[in-house]
N, C-alpha and C positions, 0 to 999 in steps of 0.2 A: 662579614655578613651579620644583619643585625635585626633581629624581628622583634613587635611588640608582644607583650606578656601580659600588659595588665599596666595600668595608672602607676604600679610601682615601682617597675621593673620591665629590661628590655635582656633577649636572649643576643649573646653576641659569640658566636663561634669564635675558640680561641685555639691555639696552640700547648699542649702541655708539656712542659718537659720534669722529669722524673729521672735520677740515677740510671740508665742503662733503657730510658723508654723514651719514645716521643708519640703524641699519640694528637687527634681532634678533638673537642668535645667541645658543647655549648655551657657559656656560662652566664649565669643571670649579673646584669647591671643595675645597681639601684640609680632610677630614674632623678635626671638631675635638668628642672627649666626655668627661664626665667617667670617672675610672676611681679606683673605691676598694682600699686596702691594707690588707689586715687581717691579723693574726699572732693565731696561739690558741699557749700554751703552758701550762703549770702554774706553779702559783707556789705555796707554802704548802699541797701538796695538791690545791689548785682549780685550776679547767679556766680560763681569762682568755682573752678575743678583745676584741683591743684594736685600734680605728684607728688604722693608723700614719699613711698618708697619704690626700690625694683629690687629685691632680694632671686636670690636661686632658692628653688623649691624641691623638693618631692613634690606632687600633685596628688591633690585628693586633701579634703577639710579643707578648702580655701577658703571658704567664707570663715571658718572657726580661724581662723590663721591669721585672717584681714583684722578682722575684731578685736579679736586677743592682742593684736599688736597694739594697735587703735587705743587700746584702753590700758596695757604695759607700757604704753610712751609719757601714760599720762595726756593724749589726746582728745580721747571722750571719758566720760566718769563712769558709765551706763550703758547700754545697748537701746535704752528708753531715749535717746535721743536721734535713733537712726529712723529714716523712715523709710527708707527701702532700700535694695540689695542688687546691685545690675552684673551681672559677668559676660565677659565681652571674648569674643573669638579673635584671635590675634595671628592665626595661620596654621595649614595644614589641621584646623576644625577641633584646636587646642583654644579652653577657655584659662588663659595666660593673664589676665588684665579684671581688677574688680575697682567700682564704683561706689561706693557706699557714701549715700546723700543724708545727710542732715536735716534735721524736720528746720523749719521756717523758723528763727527765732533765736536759735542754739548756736552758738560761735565755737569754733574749736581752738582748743590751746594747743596750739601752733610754737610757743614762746621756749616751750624746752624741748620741743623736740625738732628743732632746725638739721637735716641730714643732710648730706651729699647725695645726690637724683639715685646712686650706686650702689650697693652694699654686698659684700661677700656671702656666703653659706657660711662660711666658717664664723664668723662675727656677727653679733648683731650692735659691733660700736664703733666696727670702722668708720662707718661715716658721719660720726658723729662733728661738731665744729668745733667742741670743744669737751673736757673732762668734766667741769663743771653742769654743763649741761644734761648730762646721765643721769646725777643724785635727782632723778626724780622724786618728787614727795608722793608718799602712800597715803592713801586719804583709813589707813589703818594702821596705830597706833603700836609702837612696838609693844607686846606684851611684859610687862614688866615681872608680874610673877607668875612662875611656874605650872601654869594652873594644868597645863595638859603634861602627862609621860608615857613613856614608850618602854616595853620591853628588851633587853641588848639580844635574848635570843628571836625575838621576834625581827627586831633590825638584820638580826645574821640571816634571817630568811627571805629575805625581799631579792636579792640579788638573781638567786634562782627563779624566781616567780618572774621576776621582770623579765627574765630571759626565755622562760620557755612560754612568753606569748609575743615574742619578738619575731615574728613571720618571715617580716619581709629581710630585716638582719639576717637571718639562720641561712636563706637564699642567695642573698649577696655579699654580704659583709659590709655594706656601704654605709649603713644607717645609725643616726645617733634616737636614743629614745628617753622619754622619760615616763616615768608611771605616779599617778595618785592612789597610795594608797591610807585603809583606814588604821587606827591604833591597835587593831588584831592583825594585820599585816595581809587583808584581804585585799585584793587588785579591784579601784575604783574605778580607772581611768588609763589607758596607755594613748602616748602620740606618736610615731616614728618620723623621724625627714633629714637630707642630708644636712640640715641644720642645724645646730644645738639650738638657737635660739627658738629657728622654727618653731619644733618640736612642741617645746614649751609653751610658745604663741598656743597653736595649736590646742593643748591640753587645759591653757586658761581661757581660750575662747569659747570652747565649750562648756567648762564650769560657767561660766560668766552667763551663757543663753540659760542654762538649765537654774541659776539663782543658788549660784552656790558657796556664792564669794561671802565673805571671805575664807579661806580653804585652813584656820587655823587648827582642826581637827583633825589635819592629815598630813600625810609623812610625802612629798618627795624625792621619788629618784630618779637619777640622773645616770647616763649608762657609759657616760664618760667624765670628764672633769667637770669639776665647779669652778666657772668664772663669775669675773664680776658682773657681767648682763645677767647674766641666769639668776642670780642672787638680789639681782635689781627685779627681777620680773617678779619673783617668789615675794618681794616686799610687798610689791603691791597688790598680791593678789590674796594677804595676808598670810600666806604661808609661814607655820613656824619652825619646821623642822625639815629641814634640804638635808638628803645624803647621797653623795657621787661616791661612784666604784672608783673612779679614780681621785687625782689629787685638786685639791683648790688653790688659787690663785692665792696671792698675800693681800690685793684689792678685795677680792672676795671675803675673806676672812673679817678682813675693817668694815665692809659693810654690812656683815651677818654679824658682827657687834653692834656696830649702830643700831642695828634696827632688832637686836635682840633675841634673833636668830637662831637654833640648835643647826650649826653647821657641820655634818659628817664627812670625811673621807674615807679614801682606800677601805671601802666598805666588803667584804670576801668573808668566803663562810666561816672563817675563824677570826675576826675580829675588825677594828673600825679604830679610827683617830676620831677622838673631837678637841675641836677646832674651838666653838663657842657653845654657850649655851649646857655643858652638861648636864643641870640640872633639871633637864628636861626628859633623861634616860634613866630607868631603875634597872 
């Protein structure tokens, strides 16, 4: 038996069992649907609406989510080239499907970000065609010297902050999140979605409408691992300092050097790895 709850989350009566108990009770689902991307522009005169993606979603920020991809794929540079915003109902009175049109004039780069029509929740590079084609270029320059830092006790405090405004997680367990915060270790910005990448989408979609890119004066976290998408997205949206509660990828690590990166891990109230970049932490 499964009832709706909310955009987030679905109640689903389960079974318990327990040492010497078996009992009913309802348990929250974090909500998991499909969500298409689609780009209309001109090309040669003619009108084109082209699938770019169909990712699994949490629902709810979609448009922050369409955008943010849009402009982490390296597909648009700006939000100043979109001219309107269409969201389409796709069944059962679920807006599943977004359009985002191109003002007359403006061509999208298409050329690095060739997918598969497919893409998992868990991944934002499954479908990709090829490895090379990921190293998107940041039109933001890796920081060469150290100009910002960060407190280690203030880093030890994020973990809890990120957590106890983690809602829809606390409900389900289902949820990857990440938070922007500032160099006092105040919470800027949270996203939740069963996505890692999502998530992210998400959280730079909305820096990006509100004019905030690039985000080199803030810190970062991630409520699971650090891979290499997530570390591709943080490039571009000039982020300089990423830290995951959990562990990073060894791709992640080479692209948080390349691009100059304060990479943290196994981030917990008593201590932290870094990766790259120390010199970014007092």
């Amino acid at each position: 038996m499964e009832s709706v709850q909310g955009p987030h989350t679905k109640s689903h009566l389960v079974t318990k069992f327990l040492i010497g108990d078996e009992y009913l009770k309802d348990d929250s689902l974090a909500v998991e649907e499909p969500f298409e991307i689609k780009l209309s522009y001109f090309k040669d005169g003619k009108k084109v609406i082209k699938n770019i993606s169909v990712t699994m979603r949490t629902p709810g920020n979609d448009e922050e989510l369409a955008k943010g991809f849009l402009y982490t794929e390296g597909i648009i540079k700006s939000t100043q080239v979109l001219e309107r915003v269409e969201n389409f109902v796709c069944g059962e009175g679920k807006e599943n499907s977004i359009t985002l049109f191109l003002a007359s004039g403006d061509d999208p780069n298409l050329q690095d970000a060739d997918r598969n029509f497919y893409m998992t929740s868990s991944c934002g590079v499954c479908g990709k065609s090829s490895v090379g084609a990921i190293r998107t270029i940041s039109e933001y320059l890796p920081d060469e010297i150290f100009s910002t830092v960060i407190d280690r006790e203030t880093l030890l405090g994020l973990p809890d902050k990120l957590w106890n405004h983690q809602d829809v997680f606390k409900s389900t367990g289902g949820l990857h999140a990440c938070g922007l915060f500032d160099f006092n270790g105040q919470l800027i910005m949270l996203r939740e979605d069963v996505g890692r990448h999502n998530a992210l989408d998400k959280l730079i979609g909305r820096a990006l409408l509100e004019g905030m890119l690039p985000l080199k004066n803030y810190v970062l976290l991630l409520s699971g691992r650090a891979s290499f998408e997530l570390i591709q997205k943080a490039a571009m949206a000039g982020i300089t300092i990423v830290a995951a509660i959990g562990a990073p990828s060894s791709l992640a690590v080479e692209l948080a050097a390349e691009f100059n990166i304060t990479l943290i891990g196994f981030l917990r109230g008593n201590g932290f790895n870094t990766y790259t970049g120390a010199g970014r932490i007092k």
